[in-house]
C-alpha positions as CSV (number, residue, x, y, z in Angstrom):
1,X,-6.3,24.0,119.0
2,X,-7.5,23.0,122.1
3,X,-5.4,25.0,123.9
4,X,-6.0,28.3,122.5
5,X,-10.0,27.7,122.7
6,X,-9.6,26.9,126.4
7,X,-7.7,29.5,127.1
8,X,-10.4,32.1,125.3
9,X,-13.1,30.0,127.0
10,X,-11.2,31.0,130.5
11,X,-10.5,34.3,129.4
12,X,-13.8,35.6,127.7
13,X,-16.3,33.2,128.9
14,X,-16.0,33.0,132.2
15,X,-13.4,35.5,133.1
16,X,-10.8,32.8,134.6
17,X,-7.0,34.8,134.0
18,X,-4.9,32.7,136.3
19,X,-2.3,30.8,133.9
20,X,-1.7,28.3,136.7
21,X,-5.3,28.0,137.3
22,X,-6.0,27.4,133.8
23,X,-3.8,24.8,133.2
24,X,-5.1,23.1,135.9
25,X,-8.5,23.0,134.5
26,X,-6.9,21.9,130.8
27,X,-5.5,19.0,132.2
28,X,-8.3,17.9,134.5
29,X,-11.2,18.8,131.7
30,X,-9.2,16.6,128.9
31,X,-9.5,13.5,131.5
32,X,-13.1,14.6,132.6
33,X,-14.0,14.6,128.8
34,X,-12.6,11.3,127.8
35,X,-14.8,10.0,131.0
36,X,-17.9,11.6,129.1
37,X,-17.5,8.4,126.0
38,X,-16.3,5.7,128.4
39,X,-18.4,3.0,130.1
40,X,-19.8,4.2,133.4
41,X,-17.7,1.5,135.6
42,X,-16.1,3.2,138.7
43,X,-13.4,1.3,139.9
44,X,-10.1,3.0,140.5
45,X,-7.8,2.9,137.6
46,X,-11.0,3.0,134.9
47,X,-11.0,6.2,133.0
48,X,-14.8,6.7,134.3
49,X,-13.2,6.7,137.9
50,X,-10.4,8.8,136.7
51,X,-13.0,11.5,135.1
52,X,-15.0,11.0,138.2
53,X,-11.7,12.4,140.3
54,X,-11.0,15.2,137.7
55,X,-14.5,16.6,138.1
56,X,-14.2,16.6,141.7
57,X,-10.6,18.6,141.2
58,X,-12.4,21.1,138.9
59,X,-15.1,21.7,141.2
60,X,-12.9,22.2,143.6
61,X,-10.5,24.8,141.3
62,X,-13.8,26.3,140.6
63,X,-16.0,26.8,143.6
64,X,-13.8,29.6,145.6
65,X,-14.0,31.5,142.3
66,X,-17.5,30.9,142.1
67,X,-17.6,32.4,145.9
68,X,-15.3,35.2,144.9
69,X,-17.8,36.2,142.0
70,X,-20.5,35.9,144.4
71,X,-18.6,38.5,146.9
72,X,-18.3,41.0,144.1
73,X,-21.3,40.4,142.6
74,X,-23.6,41.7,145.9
75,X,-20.6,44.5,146.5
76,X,-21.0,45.9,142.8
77,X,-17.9,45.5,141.8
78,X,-19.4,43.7,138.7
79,X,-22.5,43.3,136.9
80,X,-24.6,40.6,135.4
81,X,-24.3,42.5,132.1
82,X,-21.1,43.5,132.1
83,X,-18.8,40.8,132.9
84,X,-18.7,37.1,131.8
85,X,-21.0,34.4,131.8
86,X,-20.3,33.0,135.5
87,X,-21.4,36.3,137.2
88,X,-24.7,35.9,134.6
89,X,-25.4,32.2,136.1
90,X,-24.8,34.0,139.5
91,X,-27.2,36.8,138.9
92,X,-29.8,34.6,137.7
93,X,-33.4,33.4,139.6
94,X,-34.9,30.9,139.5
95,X,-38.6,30.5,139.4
96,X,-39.4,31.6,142.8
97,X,-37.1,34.3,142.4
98,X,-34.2,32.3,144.6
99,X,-30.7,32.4,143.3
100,X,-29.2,29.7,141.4
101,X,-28.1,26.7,143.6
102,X,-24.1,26.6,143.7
103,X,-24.1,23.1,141.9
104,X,-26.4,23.8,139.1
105,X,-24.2,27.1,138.1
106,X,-20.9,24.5,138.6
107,X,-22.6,21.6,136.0
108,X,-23.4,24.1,134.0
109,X,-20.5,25.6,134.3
110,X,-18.6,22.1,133.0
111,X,-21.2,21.8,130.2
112,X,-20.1,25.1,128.7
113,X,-16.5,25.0,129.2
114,X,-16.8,21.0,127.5
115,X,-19.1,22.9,125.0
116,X,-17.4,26.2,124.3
117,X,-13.7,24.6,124.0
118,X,-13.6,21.1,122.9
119,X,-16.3,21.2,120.8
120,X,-14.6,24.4,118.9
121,X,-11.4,23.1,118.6
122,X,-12.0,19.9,117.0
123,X,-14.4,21.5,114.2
124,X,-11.2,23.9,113.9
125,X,-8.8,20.9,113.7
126,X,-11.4,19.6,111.0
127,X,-11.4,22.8,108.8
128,X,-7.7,22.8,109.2
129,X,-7.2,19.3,107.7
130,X,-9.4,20.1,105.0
131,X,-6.8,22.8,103.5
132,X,-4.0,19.7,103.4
């Protein structure tokens, strides 16, 4: 289950079609969620450090994306309205009117995908065990 919501997540959500890419990202946000319900100690080997890494490597997956969006963005090529939620986080103001910093659009960016995917697929998993 968690495989098939991620992969709509990537797909419809935030556009993301790369099959390499996206298995990337599975792998890194499964350790970067288990890191969200352990104790915040970072030394190397904890699974808070290890979480700590994995958000680092989807930020790092993520952010020439992110600059890639923001290309076709300001050359039309896509619209706010049109397109997924990443190039709706990159159209957006703030409240003086400046655009969204690029690490506020990449947290919230990990909130959703944690949100939209995991979230999904264990209520699925739930409603599935329910039938047995």
């Amino acid at each position: 289950m968690k495989k098939i919501t991620f992969k709509i997540a990537c797909d419809l959500i935030f556009g993301i079609k790369d099959e390499y890419t996206r298995k990337v990202l599975f792998d890194d946000f499964s350790v970067a969620f288990k890191a969200a319900w352990s104790l915040p100690i970072n030394f190397p080997g904890t699974v808070y450090w290890k979480g700590l890494r994995a958000r680092s490597r989807i930020v790092y997956r993520i952010l020439p994306i992110l600059r890639q969006r923001k290309q076709e963005l300001s050359d039309g090529k896509f619209t706010p309205t049109t397109n997924d939620v990443l190039c709706c986080m990159l159209a957006s103001r703030d409240e003086i009117q400046q655009p969204l910093d690029d690490d506020l659009i990449l947290d919230n960016f990990i909130t959703l995908m944690i949100a939209s995917h995991d979230t999904s697929a264990i209520l699925m998993s739930f409603d599935n065990m329910e039938a047995f």
